[in-house]
C-alpha positions in Angstrom: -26.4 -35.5 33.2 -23.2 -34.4 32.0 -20.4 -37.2 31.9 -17.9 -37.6 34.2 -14.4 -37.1 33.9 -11.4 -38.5 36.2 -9.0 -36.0 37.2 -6.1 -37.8 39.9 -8.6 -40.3 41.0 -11.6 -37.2 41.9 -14.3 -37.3 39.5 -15.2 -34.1 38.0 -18.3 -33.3 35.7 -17.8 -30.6 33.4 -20.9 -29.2 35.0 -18.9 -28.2 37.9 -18.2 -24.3 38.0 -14.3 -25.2 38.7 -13.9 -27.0 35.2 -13.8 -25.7 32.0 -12.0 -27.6 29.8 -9.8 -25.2 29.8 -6.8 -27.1 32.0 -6.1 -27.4 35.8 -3.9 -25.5 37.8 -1.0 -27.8 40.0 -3.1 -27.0 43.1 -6.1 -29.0 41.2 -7.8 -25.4 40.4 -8.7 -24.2 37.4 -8.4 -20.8 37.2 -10.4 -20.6 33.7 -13.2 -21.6 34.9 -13.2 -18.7 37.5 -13.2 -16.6 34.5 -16.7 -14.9 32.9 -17.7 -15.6 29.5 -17.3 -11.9 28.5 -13.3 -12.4 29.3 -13.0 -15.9 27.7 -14.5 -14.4 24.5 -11.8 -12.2 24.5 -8.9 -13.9 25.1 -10.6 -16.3 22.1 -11.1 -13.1 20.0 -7.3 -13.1 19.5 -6.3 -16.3 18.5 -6.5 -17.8 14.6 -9.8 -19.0 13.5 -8.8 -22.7 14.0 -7.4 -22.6 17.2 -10.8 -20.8 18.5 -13.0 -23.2 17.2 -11.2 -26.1 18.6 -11.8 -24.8 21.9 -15.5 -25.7 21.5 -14.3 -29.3 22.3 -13.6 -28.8 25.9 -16.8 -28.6 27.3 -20.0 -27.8 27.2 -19.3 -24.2 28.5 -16.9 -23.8 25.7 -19.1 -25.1 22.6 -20.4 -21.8 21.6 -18.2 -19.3 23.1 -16.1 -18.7 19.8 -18.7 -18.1 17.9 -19.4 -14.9 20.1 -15.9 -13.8 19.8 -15.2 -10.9 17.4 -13.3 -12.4 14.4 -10.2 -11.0 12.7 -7.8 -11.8 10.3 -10.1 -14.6 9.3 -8.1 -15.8 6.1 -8.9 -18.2 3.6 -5.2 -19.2 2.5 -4.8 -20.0 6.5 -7.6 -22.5 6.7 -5.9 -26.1 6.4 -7.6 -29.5 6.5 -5.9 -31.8 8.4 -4.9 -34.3 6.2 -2.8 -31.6 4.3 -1.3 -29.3 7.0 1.0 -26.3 6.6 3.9 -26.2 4.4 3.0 -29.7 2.7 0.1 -28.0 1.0 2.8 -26.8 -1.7 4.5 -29.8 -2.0 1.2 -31.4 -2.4 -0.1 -29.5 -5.2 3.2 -30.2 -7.1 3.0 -34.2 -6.6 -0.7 -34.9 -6.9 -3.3 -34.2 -9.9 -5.5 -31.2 -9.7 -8.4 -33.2 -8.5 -7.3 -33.6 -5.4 -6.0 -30.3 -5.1 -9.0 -29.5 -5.8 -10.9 -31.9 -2.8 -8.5 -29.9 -0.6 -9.8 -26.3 -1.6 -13.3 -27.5 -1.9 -12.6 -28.7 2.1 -11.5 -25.2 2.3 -14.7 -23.5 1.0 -17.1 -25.9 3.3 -14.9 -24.4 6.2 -15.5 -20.9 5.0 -19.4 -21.4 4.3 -19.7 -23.1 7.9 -17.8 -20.6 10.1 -19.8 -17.7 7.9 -23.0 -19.3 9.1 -22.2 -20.5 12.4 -20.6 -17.1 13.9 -23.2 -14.9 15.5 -20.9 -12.3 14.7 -19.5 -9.3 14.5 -17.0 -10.3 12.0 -14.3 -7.4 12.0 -11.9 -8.8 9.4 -11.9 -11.0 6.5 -9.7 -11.6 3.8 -10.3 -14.3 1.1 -7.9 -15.1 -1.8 -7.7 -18.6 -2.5 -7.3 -19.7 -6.1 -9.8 -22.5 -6.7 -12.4 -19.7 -5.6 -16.0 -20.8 -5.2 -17.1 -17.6 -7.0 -21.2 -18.6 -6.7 -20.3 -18.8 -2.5 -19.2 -15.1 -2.7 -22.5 -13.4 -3.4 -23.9 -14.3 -0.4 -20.3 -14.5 2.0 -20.9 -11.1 1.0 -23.8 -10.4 2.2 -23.4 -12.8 5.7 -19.9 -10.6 6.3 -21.7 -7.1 5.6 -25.0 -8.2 8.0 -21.9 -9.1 10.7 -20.6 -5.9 10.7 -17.2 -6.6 8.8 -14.7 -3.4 9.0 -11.5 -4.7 6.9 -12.6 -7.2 3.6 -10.1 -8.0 1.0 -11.4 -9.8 -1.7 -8.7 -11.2 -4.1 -10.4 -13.1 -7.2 -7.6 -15.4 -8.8 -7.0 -13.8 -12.8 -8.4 -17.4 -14.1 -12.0 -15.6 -13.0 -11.8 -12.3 -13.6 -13.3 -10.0 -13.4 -15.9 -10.4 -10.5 -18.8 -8.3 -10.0 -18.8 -7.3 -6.6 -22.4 -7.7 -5.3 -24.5 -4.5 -4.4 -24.8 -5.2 -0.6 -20.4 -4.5 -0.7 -20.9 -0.7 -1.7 -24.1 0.0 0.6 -22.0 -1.8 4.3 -21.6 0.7 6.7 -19.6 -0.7 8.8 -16.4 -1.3 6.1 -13.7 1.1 7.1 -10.5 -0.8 4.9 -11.8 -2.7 1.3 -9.1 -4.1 -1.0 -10.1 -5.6 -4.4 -8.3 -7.7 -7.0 -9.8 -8.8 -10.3 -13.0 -7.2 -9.4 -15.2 -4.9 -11.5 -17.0 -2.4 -10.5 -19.8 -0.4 -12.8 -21.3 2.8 -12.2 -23.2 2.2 -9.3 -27.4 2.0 -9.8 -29.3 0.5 -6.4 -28.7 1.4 -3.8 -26.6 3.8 -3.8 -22.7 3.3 -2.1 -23.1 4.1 1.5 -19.7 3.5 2.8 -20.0 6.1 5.3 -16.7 4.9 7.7 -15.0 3.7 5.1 -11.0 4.7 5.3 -9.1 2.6 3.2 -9.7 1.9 -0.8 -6.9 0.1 -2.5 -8.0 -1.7 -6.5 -5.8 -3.6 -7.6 -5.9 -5.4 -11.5 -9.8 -4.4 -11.3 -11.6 -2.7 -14.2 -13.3 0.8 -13.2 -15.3 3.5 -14.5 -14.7 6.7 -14.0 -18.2 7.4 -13.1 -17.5 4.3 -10.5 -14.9 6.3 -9.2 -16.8 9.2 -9.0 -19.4 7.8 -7.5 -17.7 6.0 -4.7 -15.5 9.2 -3.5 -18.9 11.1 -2.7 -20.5 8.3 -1.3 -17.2 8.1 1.0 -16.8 11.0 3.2 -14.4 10.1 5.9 -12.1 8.6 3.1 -8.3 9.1 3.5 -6.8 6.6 1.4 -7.4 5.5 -2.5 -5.0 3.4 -4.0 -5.2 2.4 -7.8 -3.3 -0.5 -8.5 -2.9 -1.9 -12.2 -6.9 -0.8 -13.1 -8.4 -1.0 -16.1 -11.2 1.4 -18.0 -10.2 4.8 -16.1 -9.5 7.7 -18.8 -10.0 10.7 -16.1 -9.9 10.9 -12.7 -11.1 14.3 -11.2 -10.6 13.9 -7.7 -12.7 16.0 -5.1 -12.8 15.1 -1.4 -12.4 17.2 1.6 -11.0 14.2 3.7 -9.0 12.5 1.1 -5.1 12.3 2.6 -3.3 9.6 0.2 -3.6 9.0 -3.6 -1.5 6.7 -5.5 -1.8 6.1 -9.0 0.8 3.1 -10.5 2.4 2.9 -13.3 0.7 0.2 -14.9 -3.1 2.6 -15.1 -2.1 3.2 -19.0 -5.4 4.3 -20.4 -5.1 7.3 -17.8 -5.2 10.6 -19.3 -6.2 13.0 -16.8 -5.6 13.4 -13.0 -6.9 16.2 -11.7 -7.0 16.8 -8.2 -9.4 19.8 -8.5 -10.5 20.0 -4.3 -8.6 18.1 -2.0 -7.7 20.6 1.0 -6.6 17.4 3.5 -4.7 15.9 0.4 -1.4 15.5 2.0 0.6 12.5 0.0 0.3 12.2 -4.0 2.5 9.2 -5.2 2.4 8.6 -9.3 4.2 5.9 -11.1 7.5 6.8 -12.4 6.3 7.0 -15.9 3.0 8.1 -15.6 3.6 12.3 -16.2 5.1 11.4 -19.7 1.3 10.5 -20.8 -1.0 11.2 -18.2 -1.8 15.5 -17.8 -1.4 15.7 -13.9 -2.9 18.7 -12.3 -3.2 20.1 -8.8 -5.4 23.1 -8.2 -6.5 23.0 -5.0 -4.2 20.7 -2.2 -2.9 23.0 0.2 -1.7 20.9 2.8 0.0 18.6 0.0 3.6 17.9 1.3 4.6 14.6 -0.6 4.9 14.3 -3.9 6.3 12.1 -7.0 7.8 10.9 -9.3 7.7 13.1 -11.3 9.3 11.8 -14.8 11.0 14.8 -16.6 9.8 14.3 -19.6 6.8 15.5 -18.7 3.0 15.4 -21.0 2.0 18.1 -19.1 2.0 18.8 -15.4 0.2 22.4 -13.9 0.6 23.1 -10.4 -1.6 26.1 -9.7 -0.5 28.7 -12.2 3.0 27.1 -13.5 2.6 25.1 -16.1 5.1 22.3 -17.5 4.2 21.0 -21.2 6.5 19.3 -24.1 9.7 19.5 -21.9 9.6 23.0 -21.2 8.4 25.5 -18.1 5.7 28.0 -19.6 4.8 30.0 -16.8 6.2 29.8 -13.4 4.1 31.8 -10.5 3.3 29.6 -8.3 5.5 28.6 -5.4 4.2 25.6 -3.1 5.6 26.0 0.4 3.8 22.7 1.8 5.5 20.2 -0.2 8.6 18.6 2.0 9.0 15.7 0.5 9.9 15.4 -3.8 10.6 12.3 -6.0 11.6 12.6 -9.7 12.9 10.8 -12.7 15.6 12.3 -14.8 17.7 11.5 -17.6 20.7 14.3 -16.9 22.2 13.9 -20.4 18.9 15.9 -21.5 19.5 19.3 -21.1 15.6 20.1 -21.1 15.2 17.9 -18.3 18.4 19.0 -16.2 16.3 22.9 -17.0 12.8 21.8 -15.5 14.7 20.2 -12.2 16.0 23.8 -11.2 12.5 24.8 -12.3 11.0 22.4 -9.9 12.9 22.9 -7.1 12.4 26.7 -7.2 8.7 26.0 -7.2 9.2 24.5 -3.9 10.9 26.7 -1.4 10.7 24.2 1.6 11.6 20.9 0.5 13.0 18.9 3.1 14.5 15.5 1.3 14.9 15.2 -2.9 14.0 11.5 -4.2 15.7 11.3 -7.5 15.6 8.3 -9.9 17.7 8.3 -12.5 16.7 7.3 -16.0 18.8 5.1 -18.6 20.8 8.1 -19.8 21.3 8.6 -23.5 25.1 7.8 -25.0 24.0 10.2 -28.0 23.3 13.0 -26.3 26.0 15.7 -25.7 25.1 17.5 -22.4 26.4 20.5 -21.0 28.6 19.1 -18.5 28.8 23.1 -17.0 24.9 23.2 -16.7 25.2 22.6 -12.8 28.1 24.9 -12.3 26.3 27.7 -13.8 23.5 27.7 -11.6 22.9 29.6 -8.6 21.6 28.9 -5.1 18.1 28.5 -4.4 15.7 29.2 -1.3 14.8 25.1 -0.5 18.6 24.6 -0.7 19.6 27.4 1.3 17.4 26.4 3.9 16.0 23.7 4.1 17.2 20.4 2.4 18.5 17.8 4.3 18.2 15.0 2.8 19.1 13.5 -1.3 18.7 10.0 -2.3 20.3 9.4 -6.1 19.2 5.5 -6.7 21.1 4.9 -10.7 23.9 6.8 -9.8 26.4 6.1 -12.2 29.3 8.7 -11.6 29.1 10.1 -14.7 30.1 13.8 -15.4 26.2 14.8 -15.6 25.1 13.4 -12.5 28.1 13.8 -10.7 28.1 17.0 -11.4 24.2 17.5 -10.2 25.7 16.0 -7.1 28.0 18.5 -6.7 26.2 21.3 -7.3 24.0 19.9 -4.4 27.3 19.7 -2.3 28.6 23.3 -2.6 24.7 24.6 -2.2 22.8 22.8 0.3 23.5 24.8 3.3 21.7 22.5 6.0 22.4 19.4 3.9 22.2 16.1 6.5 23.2 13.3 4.3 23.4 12.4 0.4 22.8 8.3 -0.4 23.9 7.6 -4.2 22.7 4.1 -4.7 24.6 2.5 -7.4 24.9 -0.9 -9.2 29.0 -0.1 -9.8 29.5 0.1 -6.2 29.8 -3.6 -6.3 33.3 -2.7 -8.5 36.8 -3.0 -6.3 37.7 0.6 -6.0 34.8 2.3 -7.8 33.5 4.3 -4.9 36.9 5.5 -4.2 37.2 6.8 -7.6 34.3 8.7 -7.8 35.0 9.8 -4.9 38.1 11.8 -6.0 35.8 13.4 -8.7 33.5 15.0 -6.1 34.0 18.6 -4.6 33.9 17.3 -0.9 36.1 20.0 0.6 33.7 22.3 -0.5 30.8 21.5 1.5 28.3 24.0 1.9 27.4 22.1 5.4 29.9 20.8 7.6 27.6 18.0 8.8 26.9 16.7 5.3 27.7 13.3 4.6 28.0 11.1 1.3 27.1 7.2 1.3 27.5 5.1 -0.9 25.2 1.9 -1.6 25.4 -1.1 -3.4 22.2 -1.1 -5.2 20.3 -4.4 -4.9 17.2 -5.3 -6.3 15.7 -7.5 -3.5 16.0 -4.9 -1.2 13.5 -2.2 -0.5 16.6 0.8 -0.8 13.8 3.3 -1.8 11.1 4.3 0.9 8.5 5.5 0.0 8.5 4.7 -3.4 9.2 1.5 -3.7 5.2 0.3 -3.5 5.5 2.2 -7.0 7.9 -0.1 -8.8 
């Protein structure tokens, strides 16, 4: 027989239907216990994984009710013994040897293994990225979280053990929809063959990749909309083809990248590069006609061929093809090199309905002598006549180059919104005011134009979307 329990001198078994552990209402009802199993799961479904297991301390009822509760956001670095809770765990790893550092991860892992084996499942989310990783453990977490149905898994080996081999049972789930990766590598797959049918989301981060891998994975993927490559090693060309692929970003940091080709990507919407990746990677975009985001493109370009118009060794060879999908732009520049200030005009005439103009301005060159007339010389062009509204400068340094680029946008831009010139010298006491003087502001092309100034600042994110790039 259950035990009894003494509630305001009634005595209450936790057999009774009107207890659940769960607490008692001022009337001496519990409404919990009125509630079915299916609801309590639920409701449990939502709360961290240590606050739903406790629960199975209340009562019988409640003993196995998390483990049928759909688990998400089941993280690793949120799993705390309780001798070292919360923020002392940092403290504690500064004050006391590794070896107990140690005990406290290893208390970590035991939790992992036993939640693992004791949920029935489905597990929906899982993230694990603790450093003292029990890298033998993850072969078969693996396999437990892929039998469980997991949709979103990061896996986030610590560098100390890189890189990890993710297991073959990873590439053949079905059920994944997000996977991130860090410090993992990952071959050209043999047996069996990736079968990430749902799969969404691919972000690979400091991992070492094939390009056969690559290949591989994007036509075993086909309701992919997102790749991200992160700081990867052992890619030399990436020919993308996917008919459902929407986002690709390629960092800065992927320097053994020669070639990215998107060859067939008619969904391909956003194409983000690292902001020195065109001056030694050959970027090329045949076929992306609904592309509408794209950058940066560095002007000192290796070689970049959209369509027909080709851009090689600083200089425009052809120039026939004119994409109206892309709204959205981001280049680098240094506007003391004539070349460069050329294949800007170039590139905004190859885009007719550009919407808002990303511009990062690169250390400009002292030696240089620029035509400071370039800008006044050129005429008006269609994306500025109707259809840029908005310019972001971030570097400005109101010089006679770049000011002048500004002003050239000024007396142009016809339906013009706003212009932001982010600049470290607007921290200077009458620096803004200055520069100020030197623009042609009485001779706005739009009357609703409007110049900010900003005080650039490192630790804040100034630069959307680009700043995931830096």
């Amino acid at each position: 027989m259950a035990p009894n329990r003494r509630e305001k001198g009634n005595t209450v078994s936790d057999s009774d239907p009107h207890f659940s552990g769960g607490g008692v209402a001022a009337d001496g009802f519990d409404r919990f216990g009125t509630l079915p199993d299916c609801l309590l799961v639920s409701i449990l479904s939502l709360l961290p994984i240590e606050d739903a297991v406790r629960t199975s301390v209340l009562s019988t009822r409640w003993r196995r009710l998390w483990t049928l509760a759909p688990l998400r956001l089941l993280d690793d670095s949120a799993l705390r013994s309780e001798k070292f809770p919360n923020k002392k765990l940092l403290a504690f790893r500064a004050f006391h040897d590794e070896e107990q550092w140690r005990t406290q991860e290893g208390w970590r892992v035991r939790a992992i293994d036993g939640v693992l084996s004791a949920h029935a499942g489905p597990i929906r989310s899982c993230r694990l990225s603790r450093v003292y990783f029990h890298i033998p453990l993850l072969d078969g977490w693996i396999q437990t979280l892929s039998q469980k149905g997991v949709q979103d898994l990061a896996i986030l080996i610590p560098m100390e053990k890189r890189f990890y081999l993710v297991h073959p049972s990873l590439i053949a789930c079905q059920s994944l929809q997000s996977l991130e990766l860090c410090y993992c590598r990952i071959l050209k797959p043999t047996q069996p063959r990736p079968n990430l049918v749902n799969l969404r989301v691919l972000n690979l981060k400091r991992s070492l990749v094939t390009d056969a891998a690559i290949n591989d994975l994007l036509s075993c993927c086909p309701a992919l909309q997102s790749l991200a490559l992160v700081h990867c090693a052992g890619l030399r060309r990436i020919h993308l083809r996917s008919p459902t692929l929407c986002i690709m970003m390629l960092d800065d940091y992927s320097w053994e990248v020669e070639e990215l080709f998107v060859v067939d990507a008619p969904n391909l919407e956003h194409l983000m590069l690292g902001k020195n990746t065109t001056r030694r990677t050959h970027v090329k975009v045949l076929n992306a006609p609904k592309l509408e985001l794209l950058g940066f493109l560095d002007m000192s370009i290796k070689m970049l061929q959209l369509g027909s118009t080709t851009c090689f060794e600083k200089s425009m060879v052809t120039l026939s093809t004119v994409v109206h999908s892309l709204k959205k732009l981001a280049i680098r520049v240094d506007f003391n090199d004539d070349l460069q200030a050329d294949i800007v005009f170039d590139l905004l005439r190859c885009f007719p309905c550009l919407e808002t103009l990303d511009v990062l301005i690169a250390d400009m060159d002292d030696d240089d002598e620029p035509d400071v007339e370039y800008w006044k010389q050129q005429v008006s062009l269609d994306c500025l006549d109707h259809h840029l509204k908005s310019v972001t400068l971030k570097g400005f340094l109101g010089q006679r180059t770049d000011s002048g680029f500004v002003n050239f946008l000024i007396a142009k831009a016809r339906v013009l919104k706003v212009m932001t010139l982010i600049s470290v010298h607007a921290w200077k006491e009458g620096w803004v005011e200055t520069v100020q003087q030197g623009l042609c502001l009485q001779n706005k092309a739009s009357i609703d134009a409007t110049v900010v100034f900003m005080k650039e600042k490192h630790e804040i994110n100034q630069f959307q979307p680009w700043s995931s790039l830096f």
